[in-house]
N, C-alpha and C positions, 0 to 999 in steps of 0.2 A: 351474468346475473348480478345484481344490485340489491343492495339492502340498507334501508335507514334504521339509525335507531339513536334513541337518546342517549348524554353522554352518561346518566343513571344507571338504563340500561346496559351498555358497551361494560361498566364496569362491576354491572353483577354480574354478567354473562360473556368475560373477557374469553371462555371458551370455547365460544361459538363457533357456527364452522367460517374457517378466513375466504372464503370463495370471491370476488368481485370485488367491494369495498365499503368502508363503513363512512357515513356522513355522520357527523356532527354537529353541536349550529356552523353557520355559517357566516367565513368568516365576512366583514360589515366594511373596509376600505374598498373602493372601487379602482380596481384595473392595478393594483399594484401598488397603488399611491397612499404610503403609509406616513404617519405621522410624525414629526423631529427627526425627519433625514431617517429613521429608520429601515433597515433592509425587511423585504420578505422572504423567509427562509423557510424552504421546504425538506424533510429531513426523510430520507430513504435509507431503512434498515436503522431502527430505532432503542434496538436491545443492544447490548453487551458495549463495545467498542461506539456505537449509535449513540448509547446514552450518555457516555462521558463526550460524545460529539455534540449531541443538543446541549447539553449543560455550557460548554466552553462556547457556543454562540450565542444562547440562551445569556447567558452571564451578560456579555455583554449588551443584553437590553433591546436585542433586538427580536422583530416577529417570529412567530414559528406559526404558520401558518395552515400548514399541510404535516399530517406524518402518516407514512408508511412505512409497513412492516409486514410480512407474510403469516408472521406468527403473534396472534392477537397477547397472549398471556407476555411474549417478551414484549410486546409498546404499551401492556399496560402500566407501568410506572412513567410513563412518556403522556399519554394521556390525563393520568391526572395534575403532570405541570404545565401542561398544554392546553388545557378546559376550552378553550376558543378554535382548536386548529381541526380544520377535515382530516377524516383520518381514511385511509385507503390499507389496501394489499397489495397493489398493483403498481407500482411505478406508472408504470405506461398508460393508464388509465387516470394518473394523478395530475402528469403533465398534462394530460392533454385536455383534462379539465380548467385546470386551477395554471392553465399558463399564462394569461393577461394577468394573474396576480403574482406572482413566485418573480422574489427578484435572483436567489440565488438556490442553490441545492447542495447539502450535506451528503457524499452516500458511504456507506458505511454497511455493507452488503456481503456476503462472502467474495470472492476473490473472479469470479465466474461470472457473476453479474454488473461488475466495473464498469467496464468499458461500456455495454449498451447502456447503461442508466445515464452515465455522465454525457455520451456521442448524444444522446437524443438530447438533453437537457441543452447542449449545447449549440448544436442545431437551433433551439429554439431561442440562443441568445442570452443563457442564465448562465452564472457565473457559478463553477462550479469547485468543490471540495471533497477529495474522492481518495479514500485511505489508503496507506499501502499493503500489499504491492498496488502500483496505480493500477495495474490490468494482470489477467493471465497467461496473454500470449503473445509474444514480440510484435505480430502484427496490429495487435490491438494499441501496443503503446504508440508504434507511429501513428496509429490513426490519430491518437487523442493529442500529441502534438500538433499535428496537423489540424485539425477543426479547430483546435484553442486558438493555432495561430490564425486561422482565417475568421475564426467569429470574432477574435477579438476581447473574448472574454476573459476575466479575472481568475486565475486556479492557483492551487496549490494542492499537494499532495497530504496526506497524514502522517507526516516525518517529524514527528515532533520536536525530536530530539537536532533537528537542521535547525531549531530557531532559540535549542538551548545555546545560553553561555559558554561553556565548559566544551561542544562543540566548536561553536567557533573559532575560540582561544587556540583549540587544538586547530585546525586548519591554518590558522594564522600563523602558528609556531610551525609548521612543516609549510606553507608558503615562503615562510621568511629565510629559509636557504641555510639556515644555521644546520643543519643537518649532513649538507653538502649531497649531490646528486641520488636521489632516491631511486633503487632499480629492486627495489624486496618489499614487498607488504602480508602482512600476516591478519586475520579478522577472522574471531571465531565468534559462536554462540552455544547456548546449553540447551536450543531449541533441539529437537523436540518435546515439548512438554504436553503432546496430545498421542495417541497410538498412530503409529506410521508400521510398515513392512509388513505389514496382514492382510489377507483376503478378503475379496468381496463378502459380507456377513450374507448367509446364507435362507434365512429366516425371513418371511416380510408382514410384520404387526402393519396392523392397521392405523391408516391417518389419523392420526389426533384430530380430533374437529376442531381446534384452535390455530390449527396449521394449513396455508395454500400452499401446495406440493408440489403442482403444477406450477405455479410462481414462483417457486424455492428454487427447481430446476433450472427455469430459464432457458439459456441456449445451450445447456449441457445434453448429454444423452440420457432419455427417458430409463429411469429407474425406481423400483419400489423405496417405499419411505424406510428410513429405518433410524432408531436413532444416535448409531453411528455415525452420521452426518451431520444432522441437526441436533444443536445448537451450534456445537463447539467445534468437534474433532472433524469441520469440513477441510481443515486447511493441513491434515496428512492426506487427503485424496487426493488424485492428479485431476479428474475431472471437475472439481470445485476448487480448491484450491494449490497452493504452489510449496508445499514443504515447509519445511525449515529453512531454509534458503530462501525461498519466497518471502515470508514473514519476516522473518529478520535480517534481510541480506539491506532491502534499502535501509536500513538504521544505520547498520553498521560499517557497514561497505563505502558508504554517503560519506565519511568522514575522509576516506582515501578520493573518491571520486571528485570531489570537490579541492581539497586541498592540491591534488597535483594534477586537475583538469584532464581529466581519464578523459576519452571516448567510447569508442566500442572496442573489443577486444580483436583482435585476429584471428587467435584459434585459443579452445578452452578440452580440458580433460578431467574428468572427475572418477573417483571410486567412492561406494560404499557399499553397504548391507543391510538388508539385503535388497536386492536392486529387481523390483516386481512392477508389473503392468498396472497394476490399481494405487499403488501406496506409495508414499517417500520411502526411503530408506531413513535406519535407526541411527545411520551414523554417514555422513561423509565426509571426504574432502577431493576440493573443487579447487582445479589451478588457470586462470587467466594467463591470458598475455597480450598485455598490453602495448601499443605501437607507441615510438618517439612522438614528440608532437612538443609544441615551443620552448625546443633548444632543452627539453629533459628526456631525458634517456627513455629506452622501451624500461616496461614497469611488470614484472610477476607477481599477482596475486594470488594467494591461497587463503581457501576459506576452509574452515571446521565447525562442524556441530555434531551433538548426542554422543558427550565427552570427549570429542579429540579436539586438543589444542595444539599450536606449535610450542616446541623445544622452550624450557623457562632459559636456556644456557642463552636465548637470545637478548635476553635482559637482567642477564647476571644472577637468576636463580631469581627472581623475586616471583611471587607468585602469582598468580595470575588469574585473575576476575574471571566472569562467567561468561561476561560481554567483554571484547575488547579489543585494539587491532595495535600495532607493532612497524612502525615505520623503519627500515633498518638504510641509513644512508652512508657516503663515504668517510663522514665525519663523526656520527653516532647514531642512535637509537633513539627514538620516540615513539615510549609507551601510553596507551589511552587505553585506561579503562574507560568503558561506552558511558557516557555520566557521569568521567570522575576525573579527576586533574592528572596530568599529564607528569610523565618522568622523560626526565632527558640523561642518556645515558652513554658514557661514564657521570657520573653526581659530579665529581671535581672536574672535570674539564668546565662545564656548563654553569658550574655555580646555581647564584638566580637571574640566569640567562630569561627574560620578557622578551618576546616577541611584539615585534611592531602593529598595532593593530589596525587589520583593513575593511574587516567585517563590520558591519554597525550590533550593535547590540539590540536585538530585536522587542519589540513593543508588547511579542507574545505571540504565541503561536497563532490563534487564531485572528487577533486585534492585525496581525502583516496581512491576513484573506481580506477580511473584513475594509481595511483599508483600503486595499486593490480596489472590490468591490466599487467604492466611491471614488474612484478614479486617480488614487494613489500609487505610488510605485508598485511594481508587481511584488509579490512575496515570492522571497528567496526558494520555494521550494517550488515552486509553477510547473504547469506539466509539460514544459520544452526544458527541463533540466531535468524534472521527476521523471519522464518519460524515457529520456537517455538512461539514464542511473537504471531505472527498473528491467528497458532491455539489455543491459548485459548483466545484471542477476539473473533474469530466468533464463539465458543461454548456460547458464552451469546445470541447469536441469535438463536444460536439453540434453549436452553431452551425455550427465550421468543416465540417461532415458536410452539414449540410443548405445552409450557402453562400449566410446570410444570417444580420442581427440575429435572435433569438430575443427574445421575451418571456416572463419568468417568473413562472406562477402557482404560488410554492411552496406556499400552502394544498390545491390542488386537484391540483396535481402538474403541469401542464400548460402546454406550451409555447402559447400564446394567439393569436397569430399565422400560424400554420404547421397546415398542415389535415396530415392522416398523418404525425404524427412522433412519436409513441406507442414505434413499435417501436427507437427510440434513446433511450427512458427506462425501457423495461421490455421488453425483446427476449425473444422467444420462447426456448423450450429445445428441445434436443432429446427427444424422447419417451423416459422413462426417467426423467428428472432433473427433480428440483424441488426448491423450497423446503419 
């Protein structure tokens, strides 16, 4: 079912029911071809995290053609910077209108809807922008490598922090060997800052008329609305979202994975609490093991969140940020607060030891997408590096899910050990949805 309305309308009546999708005028360039080289950008999932996604593409000047959102009151402040753009509910119904015009796609969706939004967008050849975590489930991230690599398209992830300064610098200084052979990493976060380790809520209020529920769902399994879910608190549930871990693992993790060319892990073990079939848990930690690989040692990662950190005795008592990760090599310690300048430790060995730098200083996070788009170097964060990086974060969910070491056959896809654990690498859809 379809519904017109004016954009006057749409914005006395932002709480309409979201069922189909909302027209707008329409927008007036033909077939995609817009003015002063500018892209056409179409933006899926337009509140929270969305709208600081329109703004940062927006900023730079170019269309916003199309927006979608499932939840009309969260794109209503997307609409009134927008006055020109169709506005939908539906992704699927967005593409497949407005595809001869859309040169690229924002999505910015809960965690559960990733992958299908960006695979079809790509499919049809539009260069896509898709937050972290890239996907929900290890199968999902090769796929989206794979179609990126075959369509040829321009991506990058929502890792922002990959095209800060103060990252790079830190990579560059544990690339540059002053450290001497790295075999110990440490990355924690303060995540959970949404309810995790609780039950299904039990209660089911009725849909907000400003919300598509049926659309919010997607390929997840059919459930009553509740608003435990929606807006925010989707990303402590394992059927929407990925944890703490998921959320924050590509930020932080991404500093280690890059600087000493991780791949995928071998085998991974995790603990926390409490450890329930619906919810993250309040607290864990998640240990890696990472293979040898050009001429550096195999590499142990451990991760913490919802207050555990590693030992401060590993950097001399200094104290330790809320984000942050711990390089421990044969020659010293480099500390990185996520965001913040780096310690090389012992302080008198290292002096003001500068690292050689190899990374370029990036143009801005989304100015490196934008770039690609027009046929630019890729952006450092693209989803044949985001995609790696992301599947072996959600493999620590995996282990802590199934509540034992896992063993990884990354050729064959396959947890090696563990008889039925398929459906936490490549989980079923709902009927309807697919890749």
């Amino acid at each position: 079912m379809s519904q017109r309305t004016t954009r006057r309308e749409f914005l006395k009546k932002s709480a309409a029911a979201g069922a189909g999708f909302w027209i707008l005028k329409q927008y007036n360039w033909a077939q995609g071809q817009a003015p002063n080289d500018k892209l056409n950008i179409a933006i899926i999932g337009a509140g929270g995290r969305g709208g600081n996604n329109l703004d940062g593409v927006r900023g730079l000047g170019h269309n916003i053609v199309a927006l979608c959102d499932v939840d009309t009151n969260m794109m209503a402040d997307a609409v009134k910077k927008c006055p020109d753009a169709a506005i939908y509910s539906d992704f699927r119904k967005m593409l497949n209108e407005k595809r001869r015009m859309i040169d690229a796609v924002v999505i910015s969706t809960p965690d559960h809807t990733h992958a299908v939004a960006a695979i079809m967008a790509m499919k049809m050849g539009k260069h896509v922008y898709c937050e972290k975590p890239l996907t929900h489930s290890v199968y999902e991230a090769r796929q989206m490598a794979d179609v990126a690599r075959r369509m040829k398209v321009a991506t990058q992830m929502g890792n922002q922090a990959h095209s800060s300064e103060s990252l790079r610098r830190a990579v560059d200084l544990v690339k540059s060997g002053a450290l001497g052979p790295i075999a110990e990493v440490h990355c924690w976060s303060d995540r959970p800052i949404w309810p995790q380790g609780i039950e299904r809520p039990a209660d089911t209020p009725a849909v907000p008329s400003h919300i598509n529920w049926e659309t919010w769902l997607g390929p997840a399994p059919a459930r009553p609305y509740h608003p435990a879910y929606h807006p925010f608190s989707w990303r402590g549930w394992w059927d929407f979202g990925t944890g703490a871990l998921g959320d924050m693992g590509c930020h932080i993790i991404d500093t280690a994975y890059w600087a000493l060319g991780l791949t995928q892990p071998t085998a991974v073990s995790a603990e926390g609490d409490p450890i329930m079939t619906e919810s993250g848990p309040k607290w864990e930690i998640v240990q890696y093991e990472f293979p040898a690989r050009l001429g550096m040692p195999p590499v142990k990662l451990t991760w913490y969140d919802g207050g555990r950190k590693p030992s401060a005795d590993l950097v001399n008592g200094m104290n330790l940020e809320t984000n942050g990760s711990i390089f421990v090599g044969a020659r010293g310690v480099c500390y990185y607060p996520h965001g913040g300048n780096t310690f090389l430790i012992p302080a008198e060995k290292f002096g003001n030891y500068q690292a050689p730098r190899t990374l370029p200083t990036s143009p801005g996070h989304y100015e490196e997408w934008i770039r690609a788009c027009k046929g630019g170097d890729p952006a450092l964060g693209n989803f044949e590096y985001s995609a790696a990086l992301t599947e072996a974060v959600l493999l620590g969910s995996v282990a802590l899910r199934l509540k034992t070491r896992i063993e990884w056959d990354t050729q064959r896809m396959r947890i090696t050990n563990v008889r039925n654990a398929d459906h936490l690498i490549k989980r079923p859809y709902r009927r309807g949805w697919s890749l």
